[in-house]
TORGUVO-924607 format. One record per residue (C-alpha): residue number from 1; x, y, z; residue in three letters. Coordinates in Angstrom, 2 decimals. Each point is the difference from the previous one (the first is absolute). Layout:
k->NUM; x->X; y->Y; z->Z; r->ALA;
...
END
This chain:
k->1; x->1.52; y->9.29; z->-14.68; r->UNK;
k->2; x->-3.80; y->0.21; z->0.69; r->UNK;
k->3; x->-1.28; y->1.77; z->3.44; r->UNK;
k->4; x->-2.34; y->-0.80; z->2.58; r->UNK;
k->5; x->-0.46; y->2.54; z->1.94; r->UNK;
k->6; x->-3.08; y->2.02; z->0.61; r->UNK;
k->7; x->-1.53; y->-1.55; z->-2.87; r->UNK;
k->8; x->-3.42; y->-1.50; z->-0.57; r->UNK;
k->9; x->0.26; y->-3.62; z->-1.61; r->UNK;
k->10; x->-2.57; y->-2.82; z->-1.14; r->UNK;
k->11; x->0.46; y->-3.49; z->2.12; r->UNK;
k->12; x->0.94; y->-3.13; z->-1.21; r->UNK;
k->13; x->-3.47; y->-1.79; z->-0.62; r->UNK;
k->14; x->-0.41; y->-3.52; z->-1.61; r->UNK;
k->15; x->-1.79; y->0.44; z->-2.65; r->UNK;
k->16; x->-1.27; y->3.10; z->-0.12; r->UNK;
k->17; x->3.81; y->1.38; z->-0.34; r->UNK;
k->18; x->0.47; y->-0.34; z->-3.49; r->UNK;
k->19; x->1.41; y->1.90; z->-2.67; r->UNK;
k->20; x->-3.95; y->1.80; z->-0.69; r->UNK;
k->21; x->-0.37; y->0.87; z->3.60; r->UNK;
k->22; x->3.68; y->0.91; z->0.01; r->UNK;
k->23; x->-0.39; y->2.31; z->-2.63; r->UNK;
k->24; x->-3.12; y->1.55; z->0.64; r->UNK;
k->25; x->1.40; y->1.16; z->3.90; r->UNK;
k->26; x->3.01; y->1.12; z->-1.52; r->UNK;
k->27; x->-2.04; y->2.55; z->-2.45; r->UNK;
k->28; x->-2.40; y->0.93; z->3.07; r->UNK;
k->29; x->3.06; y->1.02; z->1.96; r->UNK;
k->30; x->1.61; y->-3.24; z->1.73; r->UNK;
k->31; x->3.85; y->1.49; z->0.88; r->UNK;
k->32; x->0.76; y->-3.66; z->-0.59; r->UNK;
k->33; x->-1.85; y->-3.91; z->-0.47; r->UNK;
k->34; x->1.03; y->-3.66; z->1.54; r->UNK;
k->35; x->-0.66; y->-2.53; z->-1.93; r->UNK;
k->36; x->-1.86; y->-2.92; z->0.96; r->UNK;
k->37; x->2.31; y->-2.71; z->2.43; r->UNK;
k->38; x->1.40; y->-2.43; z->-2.69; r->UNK;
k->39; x->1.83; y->-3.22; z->1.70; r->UNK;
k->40; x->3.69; y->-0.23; z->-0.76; r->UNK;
k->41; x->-0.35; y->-3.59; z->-1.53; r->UNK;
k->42; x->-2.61; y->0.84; z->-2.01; r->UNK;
k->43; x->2.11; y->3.19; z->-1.55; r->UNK;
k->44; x->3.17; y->-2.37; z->-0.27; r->UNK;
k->45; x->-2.10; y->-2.18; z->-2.51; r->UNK;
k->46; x->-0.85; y->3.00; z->-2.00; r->UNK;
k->47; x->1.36; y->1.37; z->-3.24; r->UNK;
k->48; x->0.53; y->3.50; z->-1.29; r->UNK;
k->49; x->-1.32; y->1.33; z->-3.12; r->UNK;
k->50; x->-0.09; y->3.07; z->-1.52; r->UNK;
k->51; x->-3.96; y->0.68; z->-1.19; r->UNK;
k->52; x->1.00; y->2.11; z->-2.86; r->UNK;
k->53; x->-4.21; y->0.51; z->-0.63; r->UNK;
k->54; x->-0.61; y->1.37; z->3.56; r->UNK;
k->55; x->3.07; y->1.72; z->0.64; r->UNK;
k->56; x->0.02; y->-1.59; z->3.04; r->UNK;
k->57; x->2.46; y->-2.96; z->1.81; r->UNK;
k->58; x->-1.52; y->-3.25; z->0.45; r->UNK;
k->59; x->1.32; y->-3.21; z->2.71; r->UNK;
k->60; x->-1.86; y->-2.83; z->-1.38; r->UNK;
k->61; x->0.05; y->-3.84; z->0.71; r->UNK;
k->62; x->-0.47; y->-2.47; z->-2.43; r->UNK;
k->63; x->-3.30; y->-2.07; z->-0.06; r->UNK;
k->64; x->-0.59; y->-3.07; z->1.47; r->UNK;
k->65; x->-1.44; y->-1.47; z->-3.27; r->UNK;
k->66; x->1.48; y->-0.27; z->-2.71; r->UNK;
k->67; x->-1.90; y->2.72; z->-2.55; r->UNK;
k->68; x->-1.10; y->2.63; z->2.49; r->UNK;
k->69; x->0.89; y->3.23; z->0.23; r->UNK;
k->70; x->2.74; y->1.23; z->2.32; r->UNK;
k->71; x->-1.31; y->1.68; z->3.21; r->UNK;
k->72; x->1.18; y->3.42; z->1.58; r->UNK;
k->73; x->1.23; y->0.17; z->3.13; r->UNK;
k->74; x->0.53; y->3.71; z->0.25; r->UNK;
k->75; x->-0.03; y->2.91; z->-2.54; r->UNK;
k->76; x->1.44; y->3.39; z->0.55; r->UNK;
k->77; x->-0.46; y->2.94; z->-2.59; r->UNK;
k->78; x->3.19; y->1.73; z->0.14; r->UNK;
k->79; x->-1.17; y->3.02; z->-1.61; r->UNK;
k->80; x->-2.39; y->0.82; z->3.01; r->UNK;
k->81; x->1.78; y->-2.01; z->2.61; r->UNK;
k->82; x->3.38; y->0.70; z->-0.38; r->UNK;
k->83; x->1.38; y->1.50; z->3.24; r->UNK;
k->84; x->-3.63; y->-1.06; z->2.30; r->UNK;
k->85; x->-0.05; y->-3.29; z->-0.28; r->UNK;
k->86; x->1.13; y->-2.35; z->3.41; r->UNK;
k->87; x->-0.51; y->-3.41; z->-0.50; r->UNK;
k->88; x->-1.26; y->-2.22; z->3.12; r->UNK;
k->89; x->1.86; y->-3.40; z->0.66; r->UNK;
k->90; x->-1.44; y->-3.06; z->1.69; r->UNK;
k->91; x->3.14; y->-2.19; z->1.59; r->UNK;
k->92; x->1.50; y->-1.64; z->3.24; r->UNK;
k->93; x->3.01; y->-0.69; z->-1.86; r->UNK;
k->94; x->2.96; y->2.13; z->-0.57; r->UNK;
k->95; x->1.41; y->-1.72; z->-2.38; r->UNK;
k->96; x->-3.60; y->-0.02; z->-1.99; r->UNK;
k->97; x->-0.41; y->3.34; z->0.63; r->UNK;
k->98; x->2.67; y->1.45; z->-2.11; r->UNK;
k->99; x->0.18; y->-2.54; z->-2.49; r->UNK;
k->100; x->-3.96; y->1.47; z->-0.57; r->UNK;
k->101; x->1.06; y->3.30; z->0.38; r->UNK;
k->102; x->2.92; y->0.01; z->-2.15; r->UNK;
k->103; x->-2.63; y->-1.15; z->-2.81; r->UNK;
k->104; x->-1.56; y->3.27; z->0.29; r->UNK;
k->105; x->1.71; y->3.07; z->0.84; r->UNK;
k->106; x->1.12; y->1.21; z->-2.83; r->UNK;
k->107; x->-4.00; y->0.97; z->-0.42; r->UNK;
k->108; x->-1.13; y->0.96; z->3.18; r->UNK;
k->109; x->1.46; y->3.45; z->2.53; r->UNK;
k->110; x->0.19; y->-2.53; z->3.13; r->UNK;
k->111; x->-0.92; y->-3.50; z->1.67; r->UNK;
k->112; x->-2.45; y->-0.15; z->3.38; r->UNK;
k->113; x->0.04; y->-3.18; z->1.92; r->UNK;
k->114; x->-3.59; y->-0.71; z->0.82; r->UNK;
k->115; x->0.41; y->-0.96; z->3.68; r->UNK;
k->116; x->-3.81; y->1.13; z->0.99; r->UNK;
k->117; x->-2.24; y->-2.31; z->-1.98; r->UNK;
k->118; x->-1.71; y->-1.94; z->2.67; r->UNK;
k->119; x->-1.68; y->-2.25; z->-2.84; r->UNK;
k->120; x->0.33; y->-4.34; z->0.13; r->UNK;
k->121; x->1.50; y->0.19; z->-3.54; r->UNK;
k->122; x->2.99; y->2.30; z->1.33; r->UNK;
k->123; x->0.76; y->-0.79; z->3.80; r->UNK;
k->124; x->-0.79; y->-3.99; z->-0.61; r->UNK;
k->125; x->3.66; y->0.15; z->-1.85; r->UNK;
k->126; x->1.24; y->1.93; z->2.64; r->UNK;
k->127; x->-0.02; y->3.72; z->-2.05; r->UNK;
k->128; x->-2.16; y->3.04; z->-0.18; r->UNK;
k->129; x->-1.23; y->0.69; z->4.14; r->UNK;
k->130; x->2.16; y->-3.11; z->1.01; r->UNK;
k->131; x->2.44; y->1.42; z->-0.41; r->UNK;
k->132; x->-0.44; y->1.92; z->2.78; r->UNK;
k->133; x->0.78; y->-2.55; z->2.45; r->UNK;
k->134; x->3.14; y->-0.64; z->-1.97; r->UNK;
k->135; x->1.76; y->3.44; z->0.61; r->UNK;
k->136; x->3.40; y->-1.84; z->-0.44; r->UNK;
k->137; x->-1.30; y->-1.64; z->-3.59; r->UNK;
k->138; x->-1.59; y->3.45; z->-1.25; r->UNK;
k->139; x->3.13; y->1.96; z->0.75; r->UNK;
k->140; x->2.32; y->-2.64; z->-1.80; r->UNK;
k->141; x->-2.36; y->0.46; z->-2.75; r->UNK;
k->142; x->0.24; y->3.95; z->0.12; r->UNK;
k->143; x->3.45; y->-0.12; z->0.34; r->UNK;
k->144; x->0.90; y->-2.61; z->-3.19; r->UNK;
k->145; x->-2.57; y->2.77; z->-1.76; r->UNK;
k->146; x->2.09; y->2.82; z->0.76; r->UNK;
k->147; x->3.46; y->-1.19; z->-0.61; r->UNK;
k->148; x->-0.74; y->-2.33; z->-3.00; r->UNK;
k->149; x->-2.72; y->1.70; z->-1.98; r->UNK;
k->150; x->-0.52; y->3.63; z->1.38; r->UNK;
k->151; x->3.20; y->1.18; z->0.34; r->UNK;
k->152; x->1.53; y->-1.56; z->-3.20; r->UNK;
k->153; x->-3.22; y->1.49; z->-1.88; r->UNK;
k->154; x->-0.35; y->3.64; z->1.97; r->UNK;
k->155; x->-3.08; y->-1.38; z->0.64; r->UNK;
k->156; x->-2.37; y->0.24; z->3.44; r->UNK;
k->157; x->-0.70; y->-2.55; z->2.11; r->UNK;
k->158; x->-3.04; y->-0.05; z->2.61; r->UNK;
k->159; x->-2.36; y->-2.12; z->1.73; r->UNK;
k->160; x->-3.48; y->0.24; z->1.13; r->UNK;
k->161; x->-1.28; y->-1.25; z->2.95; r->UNK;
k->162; x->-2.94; y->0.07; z->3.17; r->UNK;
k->163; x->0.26; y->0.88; z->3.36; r->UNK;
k->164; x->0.85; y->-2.53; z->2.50; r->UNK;
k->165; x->-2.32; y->-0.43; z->3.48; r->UNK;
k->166; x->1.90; y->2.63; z->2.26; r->UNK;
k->167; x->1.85; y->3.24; z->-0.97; r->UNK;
k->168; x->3.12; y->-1.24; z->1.56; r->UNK;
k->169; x->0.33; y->-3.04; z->-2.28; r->UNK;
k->170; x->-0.78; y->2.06; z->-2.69; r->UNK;
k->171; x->2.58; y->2.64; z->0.38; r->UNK;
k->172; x->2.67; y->-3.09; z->0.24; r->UNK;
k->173; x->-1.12; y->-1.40; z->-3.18; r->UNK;
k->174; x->0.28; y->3.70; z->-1.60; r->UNK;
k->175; x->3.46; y->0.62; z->1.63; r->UNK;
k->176; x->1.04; y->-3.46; z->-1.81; r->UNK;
k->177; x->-1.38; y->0.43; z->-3.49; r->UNK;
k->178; x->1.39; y->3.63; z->-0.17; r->UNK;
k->179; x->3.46; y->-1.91; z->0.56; r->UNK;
k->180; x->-0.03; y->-1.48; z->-3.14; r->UNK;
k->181; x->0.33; y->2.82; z->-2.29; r->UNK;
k->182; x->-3.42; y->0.27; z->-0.99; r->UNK;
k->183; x->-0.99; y->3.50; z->-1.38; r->UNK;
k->184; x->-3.84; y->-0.30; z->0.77; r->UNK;
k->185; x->-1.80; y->-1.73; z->2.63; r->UNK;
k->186; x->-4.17; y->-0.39; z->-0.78; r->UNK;
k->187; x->-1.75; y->-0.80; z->3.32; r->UNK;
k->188; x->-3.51; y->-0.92; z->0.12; r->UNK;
k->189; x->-2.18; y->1.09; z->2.79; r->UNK;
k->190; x->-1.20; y->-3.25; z->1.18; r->UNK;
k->191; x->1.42; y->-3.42; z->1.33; r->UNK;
k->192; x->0.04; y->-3.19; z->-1.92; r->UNK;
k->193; x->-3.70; y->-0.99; z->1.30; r->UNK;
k->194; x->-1.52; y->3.06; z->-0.40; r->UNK;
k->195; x->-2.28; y->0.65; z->-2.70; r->UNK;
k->196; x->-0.75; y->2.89; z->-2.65; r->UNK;
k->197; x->-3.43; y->0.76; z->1.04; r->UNK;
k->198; x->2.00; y->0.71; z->3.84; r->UNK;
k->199; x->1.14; y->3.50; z->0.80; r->UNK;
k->200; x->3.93; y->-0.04; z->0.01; r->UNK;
k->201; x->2.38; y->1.05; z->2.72; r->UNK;
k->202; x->2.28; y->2.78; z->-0.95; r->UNK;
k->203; x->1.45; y->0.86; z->3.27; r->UNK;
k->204; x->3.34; y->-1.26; z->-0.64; r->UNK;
k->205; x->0.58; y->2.01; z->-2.88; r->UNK;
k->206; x->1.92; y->2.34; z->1.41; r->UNK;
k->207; x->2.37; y->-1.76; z->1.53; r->UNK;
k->208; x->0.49; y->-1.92; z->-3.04; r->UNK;
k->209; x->0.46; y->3.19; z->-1.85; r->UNK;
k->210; x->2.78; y->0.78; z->2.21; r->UNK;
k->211; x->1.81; y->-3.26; z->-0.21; r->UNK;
k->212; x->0.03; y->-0.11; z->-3.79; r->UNK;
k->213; x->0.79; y->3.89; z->0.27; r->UNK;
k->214; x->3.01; y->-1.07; z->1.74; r->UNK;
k->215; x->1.03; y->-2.95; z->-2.61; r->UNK;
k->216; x->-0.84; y->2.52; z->-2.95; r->UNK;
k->217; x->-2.88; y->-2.08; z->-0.97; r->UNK;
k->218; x->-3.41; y->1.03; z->-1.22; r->UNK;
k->219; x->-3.22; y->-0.75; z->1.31; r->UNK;
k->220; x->-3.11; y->-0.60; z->-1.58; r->UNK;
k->221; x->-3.29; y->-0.84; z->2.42; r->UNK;
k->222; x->-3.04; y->-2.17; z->-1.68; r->UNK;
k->223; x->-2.79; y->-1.13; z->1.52; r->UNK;
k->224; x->-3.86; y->2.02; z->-0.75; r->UNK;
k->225; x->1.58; y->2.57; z->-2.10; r->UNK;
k->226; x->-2.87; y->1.56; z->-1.69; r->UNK;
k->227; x->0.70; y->2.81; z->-2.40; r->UNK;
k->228; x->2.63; y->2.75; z->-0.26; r->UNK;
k->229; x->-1.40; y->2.32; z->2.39; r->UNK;
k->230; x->-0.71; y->-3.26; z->2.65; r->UNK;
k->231; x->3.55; y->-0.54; z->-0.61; r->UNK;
k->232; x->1.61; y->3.31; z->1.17; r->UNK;
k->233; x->-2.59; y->0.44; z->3.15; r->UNK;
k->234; x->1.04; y->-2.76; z->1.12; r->UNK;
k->235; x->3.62; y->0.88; z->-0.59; r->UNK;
k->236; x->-0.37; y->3.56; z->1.87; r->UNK;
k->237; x->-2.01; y->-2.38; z->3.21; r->UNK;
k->238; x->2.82; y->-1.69; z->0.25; r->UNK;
k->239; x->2.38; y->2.98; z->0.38; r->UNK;
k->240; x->1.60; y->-2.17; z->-2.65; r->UNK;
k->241; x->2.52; y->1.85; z->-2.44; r->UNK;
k->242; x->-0.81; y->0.63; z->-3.79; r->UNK;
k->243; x->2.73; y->-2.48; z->-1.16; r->UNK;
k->244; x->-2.67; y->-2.87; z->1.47; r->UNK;
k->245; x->-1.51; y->-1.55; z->-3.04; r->UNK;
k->246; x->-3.12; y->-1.96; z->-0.36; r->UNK;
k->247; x->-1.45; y->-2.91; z->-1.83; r->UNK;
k->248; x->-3.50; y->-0.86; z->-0.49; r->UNK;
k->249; x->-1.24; y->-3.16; z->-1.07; r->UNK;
k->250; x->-4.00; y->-0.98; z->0.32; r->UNK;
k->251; x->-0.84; y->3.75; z->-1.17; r->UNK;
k->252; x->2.04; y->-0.28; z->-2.94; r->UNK;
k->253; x->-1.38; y->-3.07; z->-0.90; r->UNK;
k->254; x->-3.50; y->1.37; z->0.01; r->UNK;
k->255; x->1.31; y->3.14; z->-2.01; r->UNK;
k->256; x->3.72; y->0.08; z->-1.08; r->UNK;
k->257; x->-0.89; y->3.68; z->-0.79; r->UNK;
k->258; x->-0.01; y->0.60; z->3.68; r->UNK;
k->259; x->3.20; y->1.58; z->0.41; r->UNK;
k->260; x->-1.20; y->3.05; z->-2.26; r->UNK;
k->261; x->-1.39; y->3.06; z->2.90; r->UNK;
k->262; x->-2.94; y->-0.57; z->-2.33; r->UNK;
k->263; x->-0.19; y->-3.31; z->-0.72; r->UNK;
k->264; x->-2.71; y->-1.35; z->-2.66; r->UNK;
k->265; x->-3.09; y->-1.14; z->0.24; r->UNK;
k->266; x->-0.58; y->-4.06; z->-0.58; r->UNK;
k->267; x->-1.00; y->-0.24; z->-3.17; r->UNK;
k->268; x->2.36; y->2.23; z->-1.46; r->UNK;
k->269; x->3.01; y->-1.90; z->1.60; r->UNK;
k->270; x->-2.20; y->-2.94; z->-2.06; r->UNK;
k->271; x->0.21; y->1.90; z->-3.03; r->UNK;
k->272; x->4.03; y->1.12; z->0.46; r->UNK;
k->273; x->0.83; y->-3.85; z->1.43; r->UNK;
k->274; x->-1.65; y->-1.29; z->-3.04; r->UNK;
k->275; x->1.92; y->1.88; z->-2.15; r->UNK;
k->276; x->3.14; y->-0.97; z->1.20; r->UNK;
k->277; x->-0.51; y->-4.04; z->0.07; r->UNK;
k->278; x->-1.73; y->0.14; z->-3.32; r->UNK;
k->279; x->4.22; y->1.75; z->-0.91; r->UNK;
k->280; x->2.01; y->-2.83; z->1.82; r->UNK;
k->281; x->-2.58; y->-2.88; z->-1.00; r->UNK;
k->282; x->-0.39; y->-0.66; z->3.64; r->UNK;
k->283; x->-1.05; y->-3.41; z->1.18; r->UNK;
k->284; x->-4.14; y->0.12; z->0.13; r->UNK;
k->285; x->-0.37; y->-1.98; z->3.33; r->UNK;
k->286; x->2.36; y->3.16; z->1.46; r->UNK;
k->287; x->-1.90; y->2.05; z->-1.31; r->UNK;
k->288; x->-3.80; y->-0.98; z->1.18; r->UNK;
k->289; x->1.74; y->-0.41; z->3.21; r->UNK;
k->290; x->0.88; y->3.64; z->0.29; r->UNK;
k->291; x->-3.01; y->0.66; z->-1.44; r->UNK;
k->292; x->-2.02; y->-0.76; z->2.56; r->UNK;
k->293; x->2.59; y->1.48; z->2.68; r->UNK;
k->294; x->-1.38; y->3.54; z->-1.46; r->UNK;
k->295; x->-3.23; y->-0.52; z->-1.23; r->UNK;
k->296; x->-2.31; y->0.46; z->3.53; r->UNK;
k->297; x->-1.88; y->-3.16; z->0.65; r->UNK;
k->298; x->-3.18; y->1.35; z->0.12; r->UNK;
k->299; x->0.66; y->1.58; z->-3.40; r->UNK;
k->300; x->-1.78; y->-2.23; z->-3.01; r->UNK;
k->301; x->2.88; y->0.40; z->-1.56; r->UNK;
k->302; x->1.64; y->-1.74; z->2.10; r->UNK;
k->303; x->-1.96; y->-3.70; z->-0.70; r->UNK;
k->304; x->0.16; y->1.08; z->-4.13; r->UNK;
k->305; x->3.88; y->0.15; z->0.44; r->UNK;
k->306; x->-0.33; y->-3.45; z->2.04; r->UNK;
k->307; x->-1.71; y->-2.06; z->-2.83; r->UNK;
k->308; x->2.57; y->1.21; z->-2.61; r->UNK;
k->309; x->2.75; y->-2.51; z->-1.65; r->UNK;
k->310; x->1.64; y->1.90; z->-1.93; r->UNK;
k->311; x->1.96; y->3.68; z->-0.47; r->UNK;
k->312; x->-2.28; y->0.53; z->-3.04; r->UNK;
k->313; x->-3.02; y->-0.67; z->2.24; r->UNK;
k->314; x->1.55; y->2.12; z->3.06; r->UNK;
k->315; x->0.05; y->3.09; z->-2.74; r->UNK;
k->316; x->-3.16; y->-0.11; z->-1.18; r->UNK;
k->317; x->-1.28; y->-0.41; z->3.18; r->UNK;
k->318; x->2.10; y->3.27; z->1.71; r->UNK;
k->319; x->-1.63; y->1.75; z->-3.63; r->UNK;
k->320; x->-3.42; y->-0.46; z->1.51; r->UNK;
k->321; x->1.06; y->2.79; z->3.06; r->UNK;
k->322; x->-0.91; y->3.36; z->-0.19; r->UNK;
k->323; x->2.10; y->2.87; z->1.47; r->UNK;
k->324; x->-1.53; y->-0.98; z->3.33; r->UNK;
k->325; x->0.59; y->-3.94; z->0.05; r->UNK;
k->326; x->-3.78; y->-0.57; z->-0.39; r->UNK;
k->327; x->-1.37; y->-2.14; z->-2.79; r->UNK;
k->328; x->-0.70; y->1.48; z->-3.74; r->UNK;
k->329; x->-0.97; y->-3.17; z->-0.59; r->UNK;
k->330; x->-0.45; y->-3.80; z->1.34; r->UNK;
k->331; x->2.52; y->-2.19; z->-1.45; r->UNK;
k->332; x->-1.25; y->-2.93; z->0.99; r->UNK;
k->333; x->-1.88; y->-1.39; z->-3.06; r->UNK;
k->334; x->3.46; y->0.62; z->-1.16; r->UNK;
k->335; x->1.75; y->-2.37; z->2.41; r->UNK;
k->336; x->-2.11; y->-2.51; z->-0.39; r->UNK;
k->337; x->0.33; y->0.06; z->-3.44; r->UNK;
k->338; x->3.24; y->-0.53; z->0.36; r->UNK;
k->339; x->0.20; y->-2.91; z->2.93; r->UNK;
k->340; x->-2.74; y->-2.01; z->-2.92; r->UNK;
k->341; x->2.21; y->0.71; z->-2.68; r->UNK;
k->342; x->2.45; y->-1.93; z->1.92; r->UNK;
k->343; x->-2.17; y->-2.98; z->1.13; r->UNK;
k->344; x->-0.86; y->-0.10; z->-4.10; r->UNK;
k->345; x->3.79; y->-0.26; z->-0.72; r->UNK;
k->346; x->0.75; y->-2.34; z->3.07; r->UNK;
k->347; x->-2.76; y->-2.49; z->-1.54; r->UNK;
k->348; x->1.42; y->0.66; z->-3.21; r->UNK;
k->349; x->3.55; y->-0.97; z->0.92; r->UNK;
k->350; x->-1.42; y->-2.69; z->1.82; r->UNK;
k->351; x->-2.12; y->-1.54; z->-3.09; r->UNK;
k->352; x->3.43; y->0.70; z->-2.05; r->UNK;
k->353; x->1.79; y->-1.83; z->2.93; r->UNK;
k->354; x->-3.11; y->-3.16; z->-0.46; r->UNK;
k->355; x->0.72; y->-0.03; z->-3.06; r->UNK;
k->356; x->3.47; y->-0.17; z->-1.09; r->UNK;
k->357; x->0.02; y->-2.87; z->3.41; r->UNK;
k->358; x->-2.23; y->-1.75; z->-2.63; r->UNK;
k->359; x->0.85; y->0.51; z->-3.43; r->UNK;
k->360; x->4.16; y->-1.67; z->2.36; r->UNK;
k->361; x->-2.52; y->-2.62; z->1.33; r->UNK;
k->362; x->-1.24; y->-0.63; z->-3.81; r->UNK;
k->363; x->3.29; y->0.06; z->-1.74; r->UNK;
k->364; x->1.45; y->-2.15; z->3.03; r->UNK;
k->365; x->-2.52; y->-2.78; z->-0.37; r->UNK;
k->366; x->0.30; y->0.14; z->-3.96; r->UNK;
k->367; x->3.72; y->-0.37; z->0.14; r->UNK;
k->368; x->-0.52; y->-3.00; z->2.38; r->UNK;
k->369; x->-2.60; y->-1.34; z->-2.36; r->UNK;
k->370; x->2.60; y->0.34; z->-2.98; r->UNK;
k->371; x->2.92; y->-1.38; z->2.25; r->UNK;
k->372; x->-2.25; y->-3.19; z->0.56; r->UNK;
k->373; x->-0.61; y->-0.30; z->-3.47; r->UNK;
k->374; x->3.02; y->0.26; z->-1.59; r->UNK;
k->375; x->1.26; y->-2.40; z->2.16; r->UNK;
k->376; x->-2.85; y->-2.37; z->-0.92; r->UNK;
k->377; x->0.80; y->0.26; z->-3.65; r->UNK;
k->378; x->3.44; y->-0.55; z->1.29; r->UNK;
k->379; x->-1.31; y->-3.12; z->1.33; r->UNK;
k->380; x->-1.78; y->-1.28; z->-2.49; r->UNK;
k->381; x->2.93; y->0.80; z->-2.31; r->UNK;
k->382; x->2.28; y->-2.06; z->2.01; r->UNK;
k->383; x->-2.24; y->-2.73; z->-0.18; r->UNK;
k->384; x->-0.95; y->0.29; z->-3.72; r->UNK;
k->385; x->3.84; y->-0.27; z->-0.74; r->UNK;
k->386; x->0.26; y->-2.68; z->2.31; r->UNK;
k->387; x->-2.42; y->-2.55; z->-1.17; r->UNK;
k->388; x->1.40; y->0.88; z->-3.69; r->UNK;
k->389; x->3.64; y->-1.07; z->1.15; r->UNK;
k->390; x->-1.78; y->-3.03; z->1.54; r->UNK;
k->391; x->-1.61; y->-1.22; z->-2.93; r->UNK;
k->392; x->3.23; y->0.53; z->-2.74; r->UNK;
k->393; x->1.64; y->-2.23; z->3.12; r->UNK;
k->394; x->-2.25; y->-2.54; z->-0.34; r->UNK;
k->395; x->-0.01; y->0.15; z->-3.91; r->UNK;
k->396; x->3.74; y->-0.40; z->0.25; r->UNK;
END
């Protein structure tokens, strides 16, 4: 069963915690990585598959229209993962919860509840940092984890949450949680309404540390984390003991490699994120968007990478950086060869589009044409053969 303790990890982070991100903190020295918070009903829908070309495990849904290609969920490679991997659950059902988990553990080391989010899309159905004034709901949910999906599975169980307004509230809500049988409790440094860009509060770490000490549960702080070395100063100010792990979050988004004691530059973490999307065919939208988490704003780089569409497009723009991120050349007669190239085959599917509406306008109006005249002949058949009959009558 995976550990917690002491151990330097990389947050759960909606959309920038993908597999590329994963992967790359995991080679820079990340002790273990959270995946990003995935809602249980969305992972119910999912299915499993086996992505025999990746080498990795796929949940996928199927597409709304009929003729599109399935989309992934989540991904895990096992070959890196295996053993480092926690996966983050949205819920604020028990019942939902494990059915979601259930789904998943065979490829993951542990579930975290994600009872800190203080985002609308998670507390408006009553999960993520609403949670929090739920105690009673989050520890049914921790407990049905434990007994019905850790347990069985030898698998951990944690959750993740923030600070509530006074230390004595707080320390209840720990004293609960650690109740349930979690193995790891994650507390971030700041209440529900605080902000990133606000300096947390870590004075009721230690007490914290001693409850879960008490319950045999780990503890893990987040909140401004900056590096490796940030990490254990912070420990050692504390008077906090060396089996107190840490997570770091905005950091690691700007440079996943930030958990190295030497951590790379940005535009070699580029280069070495890059490489590993361009592996796992990574979605291009993910991967602009982390994109321009690394690349510095006031880099140029950083408005090439912005105007690109595709991962072909990324690559040849990260090919125009030298070994010090500036410039060898401008791509942007490039990239704008490409955006006309694709206003000449817009118009072009468009005139294709004009005219096969047409040529069905043409061929409609014919066959009308021919449908009134062969029922005119039919007409003037019928009447032919009429006036004949009427005439051998009239003989007769």
């Amino acid at each position: 069963m995976v550990t917690y303790a002491g151990k330097l990890v990389l947050a759960p982070m909606v959309r920038a915690g993908e597999l590329p991100t994963r992967l790359l903190a995991l080679k820079y020295g990340a002790d273990l990585v959270w995946s990003p918070e995935i809602v249980d009903k969305k992972l119910i829908q999912c299915s499993r598959q086996v992505n025999d070309a990746l080498k990795t495990i796929d949940f996928v849904v199927a597409p709304a229209q009929e003729g599109k290609p399935t989309s992934v969920v989540f991904r895990t490679y096992p070959d890196v993962e295996k053993g480092k991997l926690i996966f983050q659950l949205g819920t604020s059902a028990p019942s939902l919860a494990v059915e979601a988990a259930l789904k998943v553990i065979q490829d993951v080391d542990g579930i975290d509840v994600n009872a800190g989010c203080p985002k609308h899309f998670s507390i408006h159905s009553g999960m993520g940092a609403a949670l929090l004034k739920t105690p009673e709901k989050l520890c049914s949910i921790l407990v049905s984890l434990v007994e019905e999906v850790g347990k069985p599975h030898n698998k951990p169980i944690s959750v993740k949450i923030r600070i509530l307004d006074n230390e004595e509230s707080t320390l209840s809500l720990v004293r609960k949680l650690c109740a349930t049988g979690i193995a790891n409790l994650t507390v971030h440094c700041r209440t529900t309404p605080m902000r990133n860009r606000q300096a947390p509060i870590r004075d009721y770490l230690p007490q914290i540390h001693r409850i879960c000490k008490e319950n045999h549960v780990s503890l893990i702080m987040n909140g401004a984390i900056q590096n490796r070395s940030h990490f254990l100063k912070v420990r050692e100010e504390l008077g906090l003991a060396e089996d107190v792990g840490g997570m770091m979050a905005d950091c690691a988004e700007m440079n996943p490699t930030v958990f190295h004691p030497t951590p790379l530059p940005w535009y070699e973490a580029i280069r070495c994120y890059l490489e590993i999307a361009r592996k796992f065919n990574h979605n291009v939208s993910n991967v602009k968007y982390m994109i321009t988490r690394i690349v510095p704003g006031k880099s140029k780089f950083y408005q090439y990478f912005t105007r690109c569409k595709t991962m072909d497009e990324i690559t040849y723009v990260a090919n125009q950086m030298d070994e010090t991120g500036l410039p060898l050349s401008d791509p942007s007669s490039y990239l704008e060869e490409k955006r006309q190239n694709e206003k000449n085959e817009k118009k072009r599917a468009n005139d294709m589009k004009s005219q096969r509406t047409q040529q069905t306008k043409k061929h409609n109006v014919k066959e009308k044409l021919k449908k009134k005249l062969d029922t005119d002949q039919k007409r003037q058949h019928e009447q032919a053969w009429e006036s004949i009959e009427t005439k051998k009558i009239r003989t007769e």
